[in-house]
C-alpha positions as CSV (number, residue, x, y, z in Angstrom):
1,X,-22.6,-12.1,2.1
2,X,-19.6,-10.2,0.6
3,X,-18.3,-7.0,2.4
4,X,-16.4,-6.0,-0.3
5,X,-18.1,-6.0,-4.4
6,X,-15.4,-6.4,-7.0
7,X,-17.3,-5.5,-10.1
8,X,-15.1,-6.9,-13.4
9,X,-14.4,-5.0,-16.3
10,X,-13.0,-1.8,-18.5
11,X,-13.7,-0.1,-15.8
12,X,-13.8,-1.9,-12.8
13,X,-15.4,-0.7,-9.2
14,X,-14.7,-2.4,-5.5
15,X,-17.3,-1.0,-3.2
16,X,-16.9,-1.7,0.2
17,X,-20.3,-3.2,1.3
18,X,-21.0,-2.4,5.2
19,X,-23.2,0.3,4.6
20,X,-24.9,-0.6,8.6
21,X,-21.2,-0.5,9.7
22,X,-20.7,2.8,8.0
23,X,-18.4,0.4,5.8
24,X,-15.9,0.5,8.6
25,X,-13.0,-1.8,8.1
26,X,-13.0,-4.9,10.3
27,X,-10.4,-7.9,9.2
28,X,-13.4,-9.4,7.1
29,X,-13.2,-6.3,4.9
30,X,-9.4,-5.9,4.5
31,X,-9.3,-9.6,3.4
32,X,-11.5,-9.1,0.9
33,X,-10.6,-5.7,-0.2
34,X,-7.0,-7.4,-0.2
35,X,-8.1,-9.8,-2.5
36,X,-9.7,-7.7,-4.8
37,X,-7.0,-5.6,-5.2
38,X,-4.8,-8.7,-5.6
39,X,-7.3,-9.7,-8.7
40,X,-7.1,-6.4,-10.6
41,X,-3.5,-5.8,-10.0
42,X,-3.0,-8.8,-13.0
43,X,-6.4,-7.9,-15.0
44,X,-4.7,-6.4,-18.4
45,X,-8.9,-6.0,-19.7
46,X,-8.9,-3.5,-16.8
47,X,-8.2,0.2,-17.7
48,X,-9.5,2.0,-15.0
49,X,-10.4,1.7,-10.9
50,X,-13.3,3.3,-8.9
51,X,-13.5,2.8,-5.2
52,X,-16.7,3.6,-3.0
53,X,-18.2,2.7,-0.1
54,X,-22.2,1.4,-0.7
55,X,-25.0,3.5,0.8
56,X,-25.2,7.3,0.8
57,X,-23.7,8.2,4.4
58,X,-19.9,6.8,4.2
59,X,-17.5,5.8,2.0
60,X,-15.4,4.2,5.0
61,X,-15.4,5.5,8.1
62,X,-12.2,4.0,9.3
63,X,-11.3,1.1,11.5
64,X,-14.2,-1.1,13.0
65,X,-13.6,0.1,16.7
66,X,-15.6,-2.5,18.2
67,X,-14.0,-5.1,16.9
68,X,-11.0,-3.8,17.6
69,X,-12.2,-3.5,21.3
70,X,-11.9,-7.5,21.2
71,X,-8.2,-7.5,20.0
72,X,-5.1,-7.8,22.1
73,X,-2.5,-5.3,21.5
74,X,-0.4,-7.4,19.0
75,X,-3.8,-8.3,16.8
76,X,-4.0,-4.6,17.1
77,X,-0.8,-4.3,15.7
78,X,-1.2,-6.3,13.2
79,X,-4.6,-5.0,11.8
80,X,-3.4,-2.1,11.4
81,X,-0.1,-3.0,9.4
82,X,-2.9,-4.8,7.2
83,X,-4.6,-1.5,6.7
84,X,-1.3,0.2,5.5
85,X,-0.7,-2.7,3.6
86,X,-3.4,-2.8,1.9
87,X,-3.4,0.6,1.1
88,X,0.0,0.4,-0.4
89,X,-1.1,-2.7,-2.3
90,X,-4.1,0.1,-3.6
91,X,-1.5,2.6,-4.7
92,X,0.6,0.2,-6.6
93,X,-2.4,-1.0,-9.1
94,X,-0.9,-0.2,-12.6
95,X,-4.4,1.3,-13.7
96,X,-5.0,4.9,-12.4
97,X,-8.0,4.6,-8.9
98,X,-10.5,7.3,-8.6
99,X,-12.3,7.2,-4.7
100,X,-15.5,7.8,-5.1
101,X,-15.8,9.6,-1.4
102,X,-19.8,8.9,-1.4
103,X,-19.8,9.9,2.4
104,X,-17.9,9.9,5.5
105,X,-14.2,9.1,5.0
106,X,-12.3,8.6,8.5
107,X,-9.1,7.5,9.7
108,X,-8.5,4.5,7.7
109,X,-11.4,5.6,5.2
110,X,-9.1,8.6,4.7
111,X,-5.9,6.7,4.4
112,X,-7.6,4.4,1.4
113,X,-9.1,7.5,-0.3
114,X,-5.2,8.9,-0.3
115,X,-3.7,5.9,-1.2
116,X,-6.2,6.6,-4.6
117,X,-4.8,8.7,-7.6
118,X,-8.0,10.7,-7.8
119,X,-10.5,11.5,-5.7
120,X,-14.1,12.9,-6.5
121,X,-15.9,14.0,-3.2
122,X,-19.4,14.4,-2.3
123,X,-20.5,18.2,-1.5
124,X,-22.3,16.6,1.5
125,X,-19.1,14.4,2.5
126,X,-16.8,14.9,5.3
127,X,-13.2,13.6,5.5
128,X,-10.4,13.9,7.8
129,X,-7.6,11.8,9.7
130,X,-9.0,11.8,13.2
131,X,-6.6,9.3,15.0
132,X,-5.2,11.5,17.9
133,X,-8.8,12.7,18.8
134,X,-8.7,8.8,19.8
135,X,-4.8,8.6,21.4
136,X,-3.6,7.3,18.4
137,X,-2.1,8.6,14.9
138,X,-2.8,7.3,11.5
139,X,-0.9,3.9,11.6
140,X,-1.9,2.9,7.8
141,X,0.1,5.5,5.5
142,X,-1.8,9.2,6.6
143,X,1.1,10.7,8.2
144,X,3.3,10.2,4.7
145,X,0.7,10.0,2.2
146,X,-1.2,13.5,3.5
147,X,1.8,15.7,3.4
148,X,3.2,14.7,0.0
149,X,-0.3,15.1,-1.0
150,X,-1.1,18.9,0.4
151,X,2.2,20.1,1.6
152,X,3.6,19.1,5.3
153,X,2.7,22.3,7.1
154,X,-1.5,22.1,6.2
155,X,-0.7,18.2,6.4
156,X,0.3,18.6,10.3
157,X,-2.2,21.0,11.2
158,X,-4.8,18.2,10.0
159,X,-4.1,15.4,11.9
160,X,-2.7,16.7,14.8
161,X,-6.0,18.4,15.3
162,X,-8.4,15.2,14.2
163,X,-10.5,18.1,12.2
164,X,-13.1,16.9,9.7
165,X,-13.1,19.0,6.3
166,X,-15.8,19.4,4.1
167,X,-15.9,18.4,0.9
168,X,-15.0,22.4,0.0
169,X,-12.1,22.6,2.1
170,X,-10.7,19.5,0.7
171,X,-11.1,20.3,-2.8
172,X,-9.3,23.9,-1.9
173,X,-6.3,22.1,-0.5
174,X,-5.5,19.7,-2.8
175,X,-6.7,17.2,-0.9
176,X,-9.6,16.2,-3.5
177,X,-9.0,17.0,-7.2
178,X,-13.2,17.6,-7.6
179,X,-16.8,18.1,-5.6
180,X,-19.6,16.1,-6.7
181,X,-23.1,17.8,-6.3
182,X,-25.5,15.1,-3.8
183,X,-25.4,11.7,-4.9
184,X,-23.3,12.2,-7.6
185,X,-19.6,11.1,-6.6
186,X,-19.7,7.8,-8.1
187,X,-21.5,9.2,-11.2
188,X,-18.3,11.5,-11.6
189,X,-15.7,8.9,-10.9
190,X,-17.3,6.5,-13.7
191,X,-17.3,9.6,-16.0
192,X,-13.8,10.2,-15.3
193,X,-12.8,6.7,-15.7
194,X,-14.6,6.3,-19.0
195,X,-12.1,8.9,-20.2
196,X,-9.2,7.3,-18.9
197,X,-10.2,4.1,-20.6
198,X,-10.9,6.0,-23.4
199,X,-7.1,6.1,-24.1
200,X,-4.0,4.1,-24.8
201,X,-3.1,2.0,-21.8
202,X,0.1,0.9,-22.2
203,X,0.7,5.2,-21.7
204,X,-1.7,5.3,-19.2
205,X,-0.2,2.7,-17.3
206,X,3.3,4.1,-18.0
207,X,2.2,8.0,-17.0
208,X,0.8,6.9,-14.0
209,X,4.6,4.7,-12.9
210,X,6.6,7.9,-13.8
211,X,4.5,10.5,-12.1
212,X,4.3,8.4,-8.9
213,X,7.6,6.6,-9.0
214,X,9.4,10.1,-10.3
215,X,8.4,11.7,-7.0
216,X,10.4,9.1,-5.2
217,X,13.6,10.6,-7.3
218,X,16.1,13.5,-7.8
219,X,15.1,15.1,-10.4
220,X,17.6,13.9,-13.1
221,X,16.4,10.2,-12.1
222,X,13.0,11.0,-12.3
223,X,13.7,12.7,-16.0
224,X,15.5,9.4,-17.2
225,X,12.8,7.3,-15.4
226,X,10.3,9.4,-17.8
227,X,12.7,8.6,-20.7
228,X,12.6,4.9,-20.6
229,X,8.9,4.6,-19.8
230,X,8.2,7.4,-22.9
231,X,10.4,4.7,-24.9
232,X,8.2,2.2,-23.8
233,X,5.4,2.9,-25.5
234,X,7.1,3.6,-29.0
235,X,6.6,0.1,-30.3
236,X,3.5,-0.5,-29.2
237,X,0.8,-1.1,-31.7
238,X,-1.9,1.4,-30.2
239,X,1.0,3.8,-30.5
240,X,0.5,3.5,-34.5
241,X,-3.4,3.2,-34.0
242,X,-3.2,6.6,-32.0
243,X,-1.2,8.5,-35.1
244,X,-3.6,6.3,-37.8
245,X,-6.7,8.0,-35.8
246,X,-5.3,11.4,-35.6
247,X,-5.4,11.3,-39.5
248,X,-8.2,9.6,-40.0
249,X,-10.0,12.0,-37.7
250,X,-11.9,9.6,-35.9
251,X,-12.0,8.3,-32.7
252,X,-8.9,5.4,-31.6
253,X,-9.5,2.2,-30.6
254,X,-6.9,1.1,-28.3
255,X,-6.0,-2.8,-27.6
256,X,-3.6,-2.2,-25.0
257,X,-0.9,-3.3,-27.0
């Protein structure tokens, strides 16, 4: 049996299948959510990303500790440079991810949902970096991904305390862009990916490099990064299907090319 679901298509949705395991992440799951990542990274038909966890009570909730329990400190090591890595693999898809936070999202649950582009939250759902509470800190991308996300001063405050949010208190800092009422989350993120596949996605594909990469930059890098990427799309044939639409006044079909 899978731990990790890679459903195929315009909008394509990885849910991480160990809902008895509160879809904690042993090396069985990173594999396969490695590979999955690995498959849509290449999938031009793919426009759009959700990420959940399956079951109603977590979307991951972090590292499998007791199967870490079994590992010497070097496997330890190693997992969790797979976690970051994988994460990092996650934020570099060229289609914009939405998490679908279904649930509990802990330590390395966290780090996946920030690693995301959006993130739609349960109202019931709890999330929160919680490393030291365990003599550790977030080892797969928290401590960089959290502060750029929220700011560094509400960034520190939250790890350094392991506190779990609410679904409220994320959404208020930034840390989710918007609250799902029960059961809804992955209702919203398919809604919200609809729309993104809805448009062109050579630009959506573009926005998403210069927005990310751009923050990476001085400011008069970032603006000639936007420049070449904006020029990008010019010849493009849904560029001239966008304009023909307009027009026409009817809805674009895009080709995503």
């Amino acid at each position: 049996m899978s731990v990790v679901e890679l459903d195929r298509g315009v909008v394509a949705t990885i849910t991480i299948n160990r809902p008895e395991a509160a879809n904690c992440l042993s090396r069985a799951t990173l594999d396969e959510l490695a590979a999955a990542i690995e498959t849509l990274a290449t999938d031009d038909e793919c426009r759009a990303v959700v990420l959940t966890g399956e079951g109603e009570k977590a979307f991951c909730a972090g590292a499998d500790l007791k199967e870490r329990a079994t590992m010497t400190d070097d496997q330890v090591r190693d997992f969790v440079r797979t976690i970051r890595d994988t994460a990092t693999e996650l934020s570099r898809l060229p289609q914009p991810v939405i998490a679908a936070i279904n649930g509990a999202a802990f330590g390395g649950g966290c780090e996946l949902a920030l690693a995301c582009d959006i993130r739609v939250i349960d109202e019931g759902a709890q999330i929160g970096l919680t490393e030291t509470s365990l003599g550790i800190i977030p080892g797969g991308g928290g401590t960089q991904r959290l502060p750029r996300l929220i700011g560094p001063a509400r960034a520190i405050e939250l790890i350094v305390t392991a506190r779990r949010i609410d679904a409220a208190e994320a959404c208020a800092l930034g840390l989710a862009n918007v609250v799902a009422t029960s059961g809804t989350a992955r209702k919203l993120a398919a809604e919200i990916a609809d729309r993104i596949a809805a448009n062109a996605p050579v630009a959506v594909r573009a926005a998403k490099e210069a927005a990310w990469r751009g923050l990476e930059l001085p400011l008069r890098e970032g603006l000639e990064l936007e420049t070449d990427l904006y020029q990008r799309t010019l010849g493009t044939e849904d560029r001239i299907e966008g304009l023909t639409a307009f027009r026409e006044k009817r809805p674009p079909v895009y080709k995503g090319r």
